[in-house]
N, C-alpha and C positions, 0 to 999 in steps of 0.2 A: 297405074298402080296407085292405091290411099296412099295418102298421106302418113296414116301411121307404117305400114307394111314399107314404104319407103325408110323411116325412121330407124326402123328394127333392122333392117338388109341392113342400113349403114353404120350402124352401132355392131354389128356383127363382124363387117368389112373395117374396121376400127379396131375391135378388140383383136385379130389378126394383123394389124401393123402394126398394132402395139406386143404381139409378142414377139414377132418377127424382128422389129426393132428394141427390144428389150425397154421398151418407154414404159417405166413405170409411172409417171406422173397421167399420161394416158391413159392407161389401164387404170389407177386410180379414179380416173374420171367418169368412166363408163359403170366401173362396177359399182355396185350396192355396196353400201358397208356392210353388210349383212349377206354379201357373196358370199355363196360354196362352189367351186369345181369338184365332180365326183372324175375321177381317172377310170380310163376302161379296165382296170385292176380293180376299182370299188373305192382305193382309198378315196379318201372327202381332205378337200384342203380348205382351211377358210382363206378369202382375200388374203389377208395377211400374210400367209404362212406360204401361198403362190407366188405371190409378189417377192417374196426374200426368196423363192427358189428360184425366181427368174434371176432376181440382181445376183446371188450369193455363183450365179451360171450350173446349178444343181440341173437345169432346165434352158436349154436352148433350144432355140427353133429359128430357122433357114428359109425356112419357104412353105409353103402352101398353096395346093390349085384346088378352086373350087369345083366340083361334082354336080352339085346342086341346093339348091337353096329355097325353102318354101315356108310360107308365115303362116301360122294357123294359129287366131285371137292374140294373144300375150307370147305365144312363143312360136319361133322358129327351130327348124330343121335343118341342118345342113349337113354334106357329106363333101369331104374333101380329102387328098392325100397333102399329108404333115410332112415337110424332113426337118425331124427337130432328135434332138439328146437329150434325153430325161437319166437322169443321174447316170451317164457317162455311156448309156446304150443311144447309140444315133440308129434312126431307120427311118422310110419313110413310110408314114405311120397309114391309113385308110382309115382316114374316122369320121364317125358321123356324130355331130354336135347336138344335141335339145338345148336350146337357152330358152331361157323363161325370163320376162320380161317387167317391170314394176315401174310405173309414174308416180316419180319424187318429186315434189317440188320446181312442177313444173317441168321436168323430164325427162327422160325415159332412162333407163337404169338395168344392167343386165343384172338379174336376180340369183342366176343358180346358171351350169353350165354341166353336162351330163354326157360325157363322150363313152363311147365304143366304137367296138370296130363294126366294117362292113366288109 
């Protein structure tokens, strides 16, 4: 496996512990200031506004198994099942992630995050 395609899996396998464990200084880390999450509903949340729905527990998440996972240039693919609560409906979710990928300052930065279902 490259070296960047390494990178990206594990910034990917990161932003996933970081929701799992509600670590916002984590997720802080990884993301872009200039994050969006689109939800498989459409809405767009910037960083900010995820991050408080994670502390504020609007958004909890439990667990995650991964499906599959494949890098293609700047961004990755992945399909996994969620069990997490997003404002107070818990289910275990089947979703397929697109991150998109951006080198800041020496490194690597999830740009955008685009789930749906499968």
């Amino acid at each position: 496996m490259a070296e960047k395609e390494t990178i990206l899996i594990n910034l990917y396998h990161q932003l996933y512990q970081g929701m799992i464990n509600a670590d916002l200084e984590q997720l802080d880390g990884i993301l872009a200031n200039d994050f969006i999450l689109t939800h498989m509903t459409g809405v767009r949340q910037s960083k900010a506004e995820w991050l408080a729905a994670i502390k504020d527990g609007s958004m909890n998440y439990y667990s995650e198994q991964e499906a599959a996972a494949q890098v293609n240039g700047d961004a990755l693919t992945c399909r996994n099942v969620v069990d997490a609560s997003i404002y107070g409906m818990r289910s275990k979710w089947r979703l397929q992630m697109v991150l998109s990928f951006v080198h800041q300052a020496k490194e690597w930065k999830i740009k955008t995050a685009i789930a749906s279902s499968y």
